[in-house]
N, C-alpha and C positions, 0 to 999 in steps of 0.2 A: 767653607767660607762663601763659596759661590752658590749652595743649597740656599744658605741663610740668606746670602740677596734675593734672589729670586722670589723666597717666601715673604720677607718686607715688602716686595713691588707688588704680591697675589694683596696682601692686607689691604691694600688703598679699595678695596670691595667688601662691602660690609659682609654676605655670604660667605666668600670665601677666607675672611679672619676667621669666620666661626670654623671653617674647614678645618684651615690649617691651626687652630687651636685644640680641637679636636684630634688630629693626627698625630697627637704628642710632640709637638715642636718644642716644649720647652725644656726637658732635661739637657738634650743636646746641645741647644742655645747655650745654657748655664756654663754646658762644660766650654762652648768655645768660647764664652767672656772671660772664664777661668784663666785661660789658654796665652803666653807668653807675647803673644804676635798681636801687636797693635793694631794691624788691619783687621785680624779676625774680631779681637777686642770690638771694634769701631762695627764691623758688620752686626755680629748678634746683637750691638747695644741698638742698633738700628731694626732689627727685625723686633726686639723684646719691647720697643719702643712701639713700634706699626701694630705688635700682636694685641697689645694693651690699651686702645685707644676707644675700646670698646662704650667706655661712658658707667652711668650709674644702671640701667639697667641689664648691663652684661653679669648676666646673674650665672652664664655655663663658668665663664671666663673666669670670675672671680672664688668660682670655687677650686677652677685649677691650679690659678697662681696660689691659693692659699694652702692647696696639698703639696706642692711642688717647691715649697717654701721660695719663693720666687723672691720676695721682699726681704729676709735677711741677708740673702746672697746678692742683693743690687748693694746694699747698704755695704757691706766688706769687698765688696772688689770699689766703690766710689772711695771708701777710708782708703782703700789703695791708692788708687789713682790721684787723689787728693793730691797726695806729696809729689807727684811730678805733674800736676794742670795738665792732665791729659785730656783731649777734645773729647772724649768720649764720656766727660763729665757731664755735659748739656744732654746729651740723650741716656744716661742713666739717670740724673733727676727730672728730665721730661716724662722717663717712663715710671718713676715713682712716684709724681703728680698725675698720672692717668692713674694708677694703682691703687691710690691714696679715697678715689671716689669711689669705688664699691669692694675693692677686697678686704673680707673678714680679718679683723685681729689684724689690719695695718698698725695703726697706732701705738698699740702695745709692742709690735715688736719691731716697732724704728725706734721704741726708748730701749728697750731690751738691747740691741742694736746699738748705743750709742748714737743715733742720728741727731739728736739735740745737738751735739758735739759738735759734728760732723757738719749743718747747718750754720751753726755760729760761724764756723769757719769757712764756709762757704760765701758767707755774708761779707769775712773783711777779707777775704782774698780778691772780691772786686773780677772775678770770672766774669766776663759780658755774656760768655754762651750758657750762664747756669746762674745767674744771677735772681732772674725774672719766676721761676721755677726755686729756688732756694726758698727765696721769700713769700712764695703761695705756702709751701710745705709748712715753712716754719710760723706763718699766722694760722694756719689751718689746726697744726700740732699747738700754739697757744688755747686756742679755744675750746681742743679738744680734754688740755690738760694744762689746768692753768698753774700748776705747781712750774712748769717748763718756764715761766714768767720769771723767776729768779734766776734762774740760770743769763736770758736773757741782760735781766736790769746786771750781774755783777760784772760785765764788762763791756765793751763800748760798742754794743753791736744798736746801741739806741742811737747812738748818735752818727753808726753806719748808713741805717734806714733810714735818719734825717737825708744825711746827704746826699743816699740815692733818690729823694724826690727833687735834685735840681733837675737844671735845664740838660745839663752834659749826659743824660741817660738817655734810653730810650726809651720810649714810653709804656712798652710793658711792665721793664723792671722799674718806673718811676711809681703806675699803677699796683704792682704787686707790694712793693715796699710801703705804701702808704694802707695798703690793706691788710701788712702784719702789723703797721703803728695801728691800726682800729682794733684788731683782733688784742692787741698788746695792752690800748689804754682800754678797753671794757674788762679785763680782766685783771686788772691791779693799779689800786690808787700810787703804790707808790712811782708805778710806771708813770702813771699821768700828770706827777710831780716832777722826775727825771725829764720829761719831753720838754716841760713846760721851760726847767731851767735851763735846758738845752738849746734854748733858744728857737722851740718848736714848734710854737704857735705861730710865728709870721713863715716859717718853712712850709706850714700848713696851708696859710690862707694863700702862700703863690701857689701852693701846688692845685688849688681849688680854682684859682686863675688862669692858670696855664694854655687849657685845653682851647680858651679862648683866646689869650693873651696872645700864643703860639701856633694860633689857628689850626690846631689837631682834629685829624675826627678818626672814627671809628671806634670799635667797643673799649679800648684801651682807655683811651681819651676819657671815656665816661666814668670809666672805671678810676682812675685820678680821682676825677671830682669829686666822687660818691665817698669814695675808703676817705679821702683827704677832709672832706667836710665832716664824716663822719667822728674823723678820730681825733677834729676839731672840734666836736662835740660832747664825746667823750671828756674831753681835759675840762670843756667849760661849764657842765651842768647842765646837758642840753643844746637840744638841736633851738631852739624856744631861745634860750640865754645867746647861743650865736648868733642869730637876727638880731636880735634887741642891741647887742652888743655893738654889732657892724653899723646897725641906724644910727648908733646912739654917736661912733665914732666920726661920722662923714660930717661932723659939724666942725670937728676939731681938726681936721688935715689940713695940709699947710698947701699942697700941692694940686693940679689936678691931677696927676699921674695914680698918688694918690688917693684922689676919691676914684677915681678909676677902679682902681686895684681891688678898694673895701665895696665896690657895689660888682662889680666880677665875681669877688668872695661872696655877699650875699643874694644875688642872683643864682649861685652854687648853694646856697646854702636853702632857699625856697623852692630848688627844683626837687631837693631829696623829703623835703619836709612830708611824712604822713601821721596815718592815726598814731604810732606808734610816738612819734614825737609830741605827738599834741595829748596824748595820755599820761606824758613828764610833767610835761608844762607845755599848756597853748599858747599860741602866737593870734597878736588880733589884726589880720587880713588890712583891717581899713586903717590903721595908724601904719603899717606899711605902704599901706598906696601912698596916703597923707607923707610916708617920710619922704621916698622918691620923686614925686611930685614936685618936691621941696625944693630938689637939684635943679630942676627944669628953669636955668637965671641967663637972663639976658645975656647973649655973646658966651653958653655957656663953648666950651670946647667940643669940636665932633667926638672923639674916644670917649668923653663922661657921657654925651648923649647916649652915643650906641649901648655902652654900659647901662644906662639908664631904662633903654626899650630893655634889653636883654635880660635886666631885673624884673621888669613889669609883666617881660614874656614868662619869667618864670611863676611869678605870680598866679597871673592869671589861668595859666596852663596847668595850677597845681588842683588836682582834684577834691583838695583838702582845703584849702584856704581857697579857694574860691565859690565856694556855698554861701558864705557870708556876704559876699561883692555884690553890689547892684551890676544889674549889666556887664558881667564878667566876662559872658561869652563874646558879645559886641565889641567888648574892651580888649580881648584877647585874640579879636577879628584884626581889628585895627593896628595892635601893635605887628601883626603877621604881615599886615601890608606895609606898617611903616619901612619895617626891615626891608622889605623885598624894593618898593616904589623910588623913580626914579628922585632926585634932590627936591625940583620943583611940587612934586606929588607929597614928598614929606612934610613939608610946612602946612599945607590943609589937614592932615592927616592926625598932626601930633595938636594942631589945635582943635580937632575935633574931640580928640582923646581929652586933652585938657578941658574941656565944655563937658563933656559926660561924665568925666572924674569931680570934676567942683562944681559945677554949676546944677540948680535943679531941673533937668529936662531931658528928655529923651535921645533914642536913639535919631532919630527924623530931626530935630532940630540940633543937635550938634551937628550933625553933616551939613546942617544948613539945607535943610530941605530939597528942592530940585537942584540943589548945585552941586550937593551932597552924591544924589543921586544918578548927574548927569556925568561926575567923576568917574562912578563907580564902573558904572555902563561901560565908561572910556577902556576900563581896563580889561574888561572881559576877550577883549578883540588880541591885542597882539603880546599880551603880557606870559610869563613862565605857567607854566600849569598849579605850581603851589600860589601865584600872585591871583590865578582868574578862582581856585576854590576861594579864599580866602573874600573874594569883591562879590560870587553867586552868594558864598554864604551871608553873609553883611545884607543882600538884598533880601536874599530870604526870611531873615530876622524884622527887615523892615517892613517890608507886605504883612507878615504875620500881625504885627504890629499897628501898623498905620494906615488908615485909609486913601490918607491923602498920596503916598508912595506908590500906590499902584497906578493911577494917572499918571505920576510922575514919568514913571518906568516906563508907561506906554507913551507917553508923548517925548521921552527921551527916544526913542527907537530903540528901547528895550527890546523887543519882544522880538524882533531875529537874533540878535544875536546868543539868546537866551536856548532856543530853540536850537542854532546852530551847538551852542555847547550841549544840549539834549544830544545832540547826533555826536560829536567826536569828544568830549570833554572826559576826565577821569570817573572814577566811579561816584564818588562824594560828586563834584559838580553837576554831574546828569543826576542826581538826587535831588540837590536844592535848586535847578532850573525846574524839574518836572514840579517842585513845592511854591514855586515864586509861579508860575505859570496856572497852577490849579490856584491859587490864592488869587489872581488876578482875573479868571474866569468866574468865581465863585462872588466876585463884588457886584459887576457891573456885567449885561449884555451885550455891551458896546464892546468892551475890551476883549469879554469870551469871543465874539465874532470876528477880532484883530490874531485874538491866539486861532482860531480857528483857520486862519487864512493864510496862515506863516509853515501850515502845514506839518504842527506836531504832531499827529496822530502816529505816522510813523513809528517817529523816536518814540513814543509812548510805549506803543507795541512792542518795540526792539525790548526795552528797559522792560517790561511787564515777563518778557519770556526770560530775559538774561540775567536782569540782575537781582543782587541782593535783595534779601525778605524783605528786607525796610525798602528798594527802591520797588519793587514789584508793588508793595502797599500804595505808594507813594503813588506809580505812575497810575496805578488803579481808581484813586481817588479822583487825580487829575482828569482821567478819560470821564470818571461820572459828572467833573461839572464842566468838562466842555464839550462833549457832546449832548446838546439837548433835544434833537430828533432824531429819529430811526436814519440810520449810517449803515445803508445793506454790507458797501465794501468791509468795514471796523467788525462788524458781525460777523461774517463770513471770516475772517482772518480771528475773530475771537475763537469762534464754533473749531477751528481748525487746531487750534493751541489746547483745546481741550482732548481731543483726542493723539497728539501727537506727543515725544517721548520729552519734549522740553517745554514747558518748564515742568520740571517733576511733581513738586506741589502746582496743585489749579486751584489753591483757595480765590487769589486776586482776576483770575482771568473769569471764574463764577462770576465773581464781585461786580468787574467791571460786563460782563455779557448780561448780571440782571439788571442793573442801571440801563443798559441800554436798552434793552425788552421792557422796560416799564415805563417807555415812551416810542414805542412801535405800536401803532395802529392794531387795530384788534382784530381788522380782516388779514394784514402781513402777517400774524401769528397765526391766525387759524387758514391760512392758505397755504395747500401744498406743497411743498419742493421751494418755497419762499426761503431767504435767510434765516428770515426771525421763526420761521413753524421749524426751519432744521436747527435755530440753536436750541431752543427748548426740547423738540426731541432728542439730542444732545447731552442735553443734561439730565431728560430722564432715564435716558438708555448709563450714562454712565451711574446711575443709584444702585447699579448692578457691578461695579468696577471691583476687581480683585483690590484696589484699594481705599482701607479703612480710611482714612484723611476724605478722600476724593471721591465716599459715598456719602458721607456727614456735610462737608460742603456743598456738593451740590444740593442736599437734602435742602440745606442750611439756604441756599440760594434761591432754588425754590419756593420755600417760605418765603422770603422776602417780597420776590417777585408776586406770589398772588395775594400776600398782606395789601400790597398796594393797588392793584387789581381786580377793582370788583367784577368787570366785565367778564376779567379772564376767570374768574372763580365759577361762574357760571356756564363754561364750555365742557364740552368734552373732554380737553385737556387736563382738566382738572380731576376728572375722573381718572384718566388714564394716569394719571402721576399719583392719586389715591391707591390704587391697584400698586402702583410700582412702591410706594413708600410703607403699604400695609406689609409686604415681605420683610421689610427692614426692621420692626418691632420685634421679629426671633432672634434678633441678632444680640451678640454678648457684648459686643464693642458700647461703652456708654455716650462716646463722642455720636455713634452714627444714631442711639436710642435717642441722643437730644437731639439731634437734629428731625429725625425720624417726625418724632414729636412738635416740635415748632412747625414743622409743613401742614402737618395734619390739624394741626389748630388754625394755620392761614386758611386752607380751605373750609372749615366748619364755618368760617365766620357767613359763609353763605351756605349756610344747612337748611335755612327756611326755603329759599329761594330755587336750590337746584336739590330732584328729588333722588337723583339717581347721584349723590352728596349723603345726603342721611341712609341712606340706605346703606352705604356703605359703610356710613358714621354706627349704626346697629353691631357692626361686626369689630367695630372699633371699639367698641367701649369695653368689655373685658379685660381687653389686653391693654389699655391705657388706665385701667381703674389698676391695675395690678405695680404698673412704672407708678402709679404715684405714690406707690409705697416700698418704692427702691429706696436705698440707703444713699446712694448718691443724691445730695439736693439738684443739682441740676437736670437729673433725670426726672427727678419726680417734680421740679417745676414747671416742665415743659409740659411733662403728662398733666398735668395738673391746666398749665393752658388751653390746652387740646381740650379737658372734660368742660371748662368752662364754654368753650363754645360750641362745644355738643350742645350743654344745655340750653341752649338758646332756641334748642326740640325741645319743647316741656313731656313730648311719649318719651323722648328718650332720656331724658333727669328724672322722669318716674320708675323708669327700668334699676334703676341703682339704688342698692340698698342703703339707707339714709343715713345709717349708724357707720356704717364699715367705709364710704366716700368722705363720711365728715372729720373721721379721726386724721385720715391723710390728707384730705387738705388744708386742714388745720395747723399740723405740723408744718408745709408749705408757706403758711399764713404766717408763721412764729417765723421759719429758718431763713426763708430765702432771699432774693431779692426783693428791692421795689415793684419792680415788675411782673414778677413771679407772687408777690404777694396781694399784688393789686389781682390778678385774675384767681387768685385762689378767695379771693372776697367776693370777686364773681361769681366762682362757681358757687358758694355758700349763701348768691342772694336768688342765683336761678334754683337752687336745688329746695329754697324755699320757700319761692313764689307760688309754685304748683303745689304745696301740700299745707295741709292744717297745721298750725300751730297747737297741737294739742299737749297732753300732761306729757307721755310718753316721748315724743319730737324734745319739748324741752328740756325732759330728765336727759337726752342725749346732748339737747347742744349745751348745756351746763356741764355735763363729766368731762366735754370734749375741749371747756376751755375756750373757744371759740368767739363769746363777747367781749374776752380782754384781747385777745389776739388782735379781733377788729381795731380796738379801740386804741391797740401801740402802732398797728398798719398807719393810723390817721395820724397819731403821732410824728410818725418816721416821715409821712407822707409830705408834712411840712405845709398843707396848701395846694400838692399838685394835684391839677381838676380828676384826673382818672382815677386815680388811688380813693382820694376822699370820695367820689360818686357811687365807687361801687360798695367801700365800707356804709355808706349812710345808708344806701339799696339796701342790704342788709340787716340793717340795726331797725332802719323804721317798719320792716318788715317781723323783726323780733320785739318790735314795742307795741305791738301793735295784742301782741297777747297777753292774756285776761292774768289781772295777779296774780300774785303767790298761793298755793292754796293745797291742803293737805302737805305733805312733805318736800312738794317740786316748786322749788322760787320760780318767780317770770325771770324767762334768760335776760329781758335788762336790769334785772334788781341788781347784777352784779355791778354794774356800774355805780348805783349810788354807795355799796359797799365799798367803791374804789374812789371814792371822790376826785382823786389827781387824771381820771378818765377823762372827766368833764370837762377840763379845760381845751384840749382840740375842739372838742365840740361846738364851744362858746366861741372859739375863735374861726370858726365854719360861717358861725352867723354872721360874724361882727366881716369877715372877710371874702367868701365865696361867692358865686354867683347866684342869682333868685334861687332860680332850682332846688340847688344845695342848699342854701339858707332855710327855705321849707323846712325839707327834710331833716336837717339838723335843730330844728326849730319841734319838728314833735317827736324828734326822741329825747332833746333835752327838756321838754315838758311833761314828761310823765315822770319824772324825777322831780319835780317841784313837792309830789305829799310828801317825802320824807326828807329830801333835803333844799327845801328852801333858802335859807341862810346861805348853805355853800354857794346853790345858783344865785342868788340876789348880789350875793358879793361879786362875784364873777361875771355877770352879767353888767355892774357898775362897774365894775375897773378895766373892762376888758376893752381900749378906743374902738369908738365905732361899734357900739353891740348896741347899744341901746338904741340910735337912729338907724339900723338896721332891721331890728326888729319892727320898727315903729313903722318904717315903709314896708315892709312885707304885712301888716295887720293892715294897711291903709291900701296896698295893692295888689293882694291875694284874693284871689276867687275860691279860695281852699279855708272851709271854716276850721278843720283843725287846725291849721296855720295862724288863721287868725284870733283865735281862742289860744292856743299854744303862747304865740308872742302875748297879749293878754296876761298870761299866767307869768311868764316870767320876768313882765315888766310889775307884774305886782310883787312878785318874787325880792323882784331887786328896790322897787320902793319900801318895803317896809322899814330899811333903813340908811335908804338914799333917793326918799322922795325928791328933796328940795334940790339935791345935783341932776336927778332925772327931768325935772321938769325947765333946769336953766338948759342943759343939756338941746334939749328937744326943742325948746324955744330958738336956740342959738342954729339949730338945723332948720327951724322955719317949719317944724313937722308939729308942733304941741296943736295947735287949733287944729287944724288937719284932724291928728289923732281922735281928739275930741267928737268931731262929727264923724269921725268912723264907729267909735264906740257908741253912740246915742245911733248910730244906722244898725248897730249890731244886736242893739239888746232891744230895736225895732223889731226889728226880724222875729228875731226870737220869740216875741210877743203874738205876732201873727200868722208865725209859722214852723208846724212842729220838727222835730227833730226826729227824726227816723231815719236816716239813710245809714246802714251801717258803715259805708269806709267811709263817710264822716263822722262817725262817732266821734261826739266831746264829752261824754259822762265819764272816759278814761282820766280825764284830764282834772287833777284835784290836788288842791292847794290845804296841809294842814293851818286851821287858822290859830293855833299853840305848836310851838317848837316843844319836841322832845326833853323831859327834864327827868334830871334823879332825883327820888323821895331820898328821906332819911335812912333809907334803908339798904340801897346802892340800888333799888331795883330799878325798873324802868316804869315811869306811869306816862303812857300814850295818851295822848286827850284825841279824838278820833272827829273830831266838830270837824267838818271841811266845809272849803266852796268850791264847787264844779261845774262842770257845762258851762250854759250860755249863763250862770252866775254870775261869770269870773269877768267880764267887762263891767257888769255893773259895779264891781267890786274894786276894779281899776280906780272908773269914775267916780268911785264915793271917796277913794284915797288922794285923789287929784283935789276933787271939792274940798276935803278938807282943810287942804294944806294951799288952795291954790284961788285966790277971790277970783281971779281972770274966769277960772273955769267954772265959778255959780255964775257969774255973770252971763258968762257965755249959753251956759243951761237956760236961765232965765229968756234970754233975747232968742234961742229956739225955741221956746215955748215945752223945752222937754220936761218939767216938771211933774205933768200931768202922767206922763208915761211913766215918769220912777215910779212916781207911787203907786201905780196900779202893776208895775212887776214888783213892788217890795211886798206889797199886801198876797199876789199870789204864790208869794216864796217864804212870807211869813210863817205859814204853820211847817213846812219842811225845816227851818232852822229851831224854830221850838221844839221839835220832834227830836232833832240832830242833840239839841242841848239835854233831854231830858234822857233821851239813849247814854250819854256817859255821862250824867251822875255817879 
């Protein structure tokens, strides 16, 4: 007996249970439970109890109880003991509730066993030290086998479990009992018709009250609520139908006690609510705020109110019904502080709640602005640690939010004590002061120099080393917008975090050390034994770091810092970090190959500029033409960046095989990102600049795919200046070659094959900048011979294309440009002259136009055309659209107008349709000039007409 205690007192250490379980303690045990003597009894139940407590993954343990048949022999000595309520019934069913969670073939052999039996009666014997343990077994054994359900229902062990969930229990056995009535009503309707008559739905809804009613806490407590709302669920069709039920009821109570009672229940009844209930039947979030809201009546009683928050707290706090809620979080700020704030503090608090719940306006004007704000402030100082997260976070939401808040903050005298919570506050509040702080720096000068002064840099520091991934982001950010000069001491205390054992990750400490280097003087960097030349040596010595994270970051940091850096791109340093970052491209790690790669593309951007750069850039390109046909996209977008700024050398975009660079970054072009895709356009216009457009080049950029690619970049691209500059770079570089001819299309024929292409295009003109407008202007014009109609319509509907075009022909020094717009304003007049021209009139551009064209087709007259990259003889408009014969074939009529044609051709479509503009011809006396361009263009069109007869 006295072995066996001792081995019960060894168990309280998880090691040495596995000992003494190990060491054969349990036959022995068995025989002393066996054993006449109530003490011994009482001992082994007590050691067999400590040996068992092992949990569900005691996978030694549960093999041994189940060889040692441990669990029949508990079950026949408790049927023993049963008939004389002997003490040592609470620790034989405690140890057959430990036992019940991982030993094999329990189940089966507590029915084999008679333990159904055995539990029932357990249930009405009213045991207090076996009670709480009876009823875990016996809902556990329901769920497990729901035939045990009739045993249950045919005697009164239903309406035992009712009346273990009153007040006269304790609240485990009140808990346990209401989680075998859930295990009991999910597994038989007729059960959840016995409860119902049993009078067990208001048993239900106190016991779902209680915790609060009765001011319980701890896991028990929860455990009531949950099994009780639950098994209130169960009877009624839904956790969904409980809500609705309870709203529906508070209209009809007579009392406030009362409505008390039904908003306690469903307060209980929204805090268990999740997907699984809302995949029965959902509940709609906002007819609940809307019901409780409802209670909110004059002179209403304190207990309904408190009840009231405590519903709204659950509400709002549910992660499921609160998706739906405007300002849920704000609203779930508030009721946190309602609860907590002193009397006087609640009256502001719950009418701000009421403003943000009904009324249409924010979170800044329901607080009422700075008075809102000067509350909050108030409470940061001497309030509970749950009362000051609940007022930083509310401020943090408002900064984020509102401009005017951050003045507010600052001229409240915000910003110490904000700061003070930085230094001592819990983990969340030194989160959202470092977020209210960098949101406040990031507005105004004025403010960042207030934060600057109150001396957070510290706290910054502390939180960047110590805390949480999210606070180290956090404080990281903050340090980049309040420090905006070189800080030798912040540097030095960065530099030093990087090499030392905490914080283990250096992504944010990078972050924050390249922000501050990319506003350090450029002689502090490149001077000796300085802060800032030892944190960048720092970071390059660590790209050599046993760790994988902590070579890709810094990689990654670096990048950053000489993206912004032209100066520094051009030192030596740059070189030296090129040497250190080319080692890193052997490496298998994909995290340190992109970063690797994003550095080496920062530096190329100055490859013209520093020679001992390209040079180095020659040694790089193998090995980056290679990552850009890695299988990982973000490996091969980064290499892909990298080759675009290589070629920014055109010796060195001619070193690359034209075929085998274009397939890979094409696929780049298609897969990656915005950005990744925007520089693989890049590299596609530099690798085309420097070489002929001839048959060959084009048979490759055709198989490769490459002009649609372009042309979905522009798409995706939406507008944004980068993307669409280097796509256009591109395309007017691929327009630019001679038609189709023998079996190789011109790489833009595919575009009119794709007609749904052209619209980016169109919308380039009607909305980008001159530049772009150009450029987009003569690649959408060599598309006019075969698809006119498509361009004309689109060029008419598209706002703003037409007086876009109309001022780039009126203020382009580029005749393709202005022959181009030309072409596609005749494009678009042949059947929407009369909108074009009210159009253009309505811009104040038609006369304008006019004497641009009568300048142009001057010109033209006096002076020839020869410059090739102005070429306008590309540019030809069929004067017959495409028709089928009777035959289905295709008959092409081939008559065009081209070149310096195409304005006069303009002008004869305007004269026709337009008196203003013969008028206007007459009173410039231009008459004399048509006729003597139409008479020397005469036999070319007779020629044109008698070539396709």
């Amino acid at each position: 007996m006295l072995a066996a205690t001792v081995l019960g007192s060894l168990c309280k250490e998880e090691e040495l249970r596995v000992k003494v379980l190990l060491g054969g303690c349990i036959p022995p045990l068995l025989a002393l439970l066996r054993s006449k003597s109530a003490e011994s009894q009482t001992a082994a139940a007590k050691t067999i109890y400590a040996v068992s407590q092992g949990g569900i993954r005691d996978h030694v343990g549960s093999k041994i109880f189940s060889t040692e048949n441990v669990v029949p022999v508990l079950w026949e000595q408790l049927k023993i003991s049963l008939k004389n309520e002997s003490l040592v019934d609470g620790l034989l069913t405690g140890a057959l509730k430990n036992l019940s969670k991982n030993t094999e073939g329990f189940w089966s052999a507590t029915v084999q066993c008679g333990g159904v039996d055995i539990l029932i009666k357990l249930v009405s014997s009213g045991q207090t030290n076996t009670l709480a343990n009876t009823c875990y077994l016996l809902g556990s054994l329901m769920m497990e086998d729901s035939s045990v359900c009739s045993k249950v229902l045919s005697g009164e062990t239903t309406k035992q479990l009712l009346k273990l969930l009153g007040p006269g229990n304790e609240t485990s056995i009140r808990a346990e009992a209401a989680g075998a009535l859930k295990f009991l009503s999910a597994q038989s309707k007729e059960a959840r018709r016995q409860i119902a008559n049993s009078n067990g739905i208001p048993s239900l809804i106190n016991a779902t009250i209680a915790p609060s009613k009765e001011f319980m806490q701890g896991e028990s407590a929860q455990a009531l609520q949950e099994n009780a709302m639950c098994a209130l669920a169960n009877i009624s069709g839904g956790l969904s139908y409980v809500i609705s039920s309870l709203g529906e009821s508070l209209e009809s109570c007579s009392s406030p006690a009362q409505i008390a009672d039904t908003l306690g229940a469903l307060a209980s009844a929204l805090m268990i609510y999740d997907t699984n209930a809302e995949s029965i039947s959902a509940s709609n979030p906002v007819d609940i705020e809307k019901t409780l809201l409802k209670q909110f009546k004059p002179k209403v009683p304190f207990l309904v109110q408190e009840r009231i928050i405590e519903a709204l707290a659950s509400l709002y706090g549910n992660p499921v019904l609160c998706k739906t809620l405007a300002d849920s979080d704000a609203k779930r700020l508030l009721v946190g502080l309602i609860t907590m704030a002193a009397t006087e503090v609640q009256d502001d608090l719950t009418k701000s709640l009421f403003a943000l719940c009904k009324k249409d306006c924010d979170l800044w004007q329901a607080l009422q602005g700075r008075e809102g704000v000067q509350l909050l402030i108030s409470l940061l100082g001497l309030s509970s640690e749950q009362q000051q997260e609940c007022a930083v976070a509310l401020l943090a939401l408002l900064s984020k939010e509102n401009d005017e808040s951050k003045w507010a903050i600052t001229a409240a005298g915000g910003i110490p004590p904000l700061v003070q919570i930085l230094e001592t506050g819990s983990s969340k509040a030194k989160e959202d002061s470092a977020t209210i702080l960098g949101n406040l720096c990031n507005h105004s000068e004025d403010i960042r120099a207030c934060v600057q002064s109150a001396d957070a840099v510290p706290a910054l520091l502390w939180l960047l080393k110590n805390g949480s991934d999210n606070g180290k982001e956090i404080a990281s950010k903050t340090l980049n917008h309040l420090i905006h000069k070189s800080d030798t001491g912040t540097i030095s205390q960065l530099s030093a975090l990087l090499t030392s054992d905490q914080p283990e990750s250096k992504v944010y400490v990078l972050d924050a050390l390249k922000s501050l280097l990319s506003v350090a003087p450029l002689n502090d960097i490149l001077h000796e034994g300085s802060a800032a030349n030892d944190a960048v040596e720092t970071m390059i010595k660590i790209l050599s770091s046993p760790k994988e994270e902590t070579q890709a970051t810094s990689a990654t940091a670096l990048a950053g810092l000489f993206h912004c850096r032209k100066d520094l791109r051009e030192t030596h340093i740059a070189v030296k970090t090129l040497w250190s970052v080319m080692k890193l491209l052997d490496m298998q790690s994909n995290k340190i190959l992109t970063g690797a790669s994003c550095c080496l593309a920062a530096v190329f951007l100055s490859i013209k500029e520093n020679k001992e750069v390209a040079a180095i850039g020659r040694d790089a390109l193998n090995p980056l033409v290679s990552l850009a046909n890695s299988s990982v996209i973000e490996v091969a977008e980064q290499a892909t960046r990298a080759l675009a700024n290589l070629f920014l050398d055109q010796e060195l975009s001619l070193q690359v095989p034209f075929e085998e660079i274009l397939f890979r970054v094409t696929r780049v072009l298609r897969e990656g990102t915005i950005d990744g895709r925007t520089h693989a356009a890049a590299a596609i216009a530099r690798l085309l600049q420097c070489r002929t457009i001839n048959q060959p080049l084009s048979d490759t950029v055709n198989r490769s795919g490459s002009v649609l690619a372009l042309a979905g970049l522009l798409e995706a691209a939406n507008g944004e200046a980068a993307a669409t500059s280097e796509v256009l770079d591109a395309l007017v570089l691929l327009s630019r070659s001679k038609a189709s001819s023998g079996h190789t299309k011109a790489p833009w024929a595919i575009l009119a094959e794709n007609p749904h292409t052209i619209l980016p295009l169109v919308s380039c003109i009607a909305d980008a900048a001159a530049s772009l407008q150009d450029k987009a202007i003569e690649v959408v014009s060599r598309l006019c011979s075969d698809l006119h109609d498509v361009v004309g319509g689109l060029v008419s509907e598209t706002p703003g294309c037409m007086s876009s075009i109309t001022r780039r022909i009126i203020g382009s020094n580029i005749l393709k440009v202005k022959v181009g717009g030309c072409a596609l304003l005749v494009c678009a007049a042949k059947e929407y002259c009369q909108k074009q021209i009210e159009v253009l009139n309505d811009a104040s551009l038609y006369i304008q136009l006019i004497h641009s064209l009568i300048g142009m087709i001057h010109m033209a007259n006096t002076q020839a055309e020869n410059v090739s990259s102005e070429s306008i003889s590309d540019i030809r408009i069929s004067r017959h659209s495409k028709e089928n014969n009777s035959d289905g074939e295709t008959l092409c009529c081939t008559a065009v107008i081209s070149g310096n044609m195409i304005p006069l051709w303009l002008l004869a479509i305007f004269s026709r349709h337009d008196s203003k503009t013969r008028a206007e011809l007459l009173e410039m006396g231009a008459v004399e000039m048509l006729i003597e361009k139409i008479s020397q263009n005469a036999f070319q069109y007779v020629g044109e007409e008698d070539n396709t007869s």
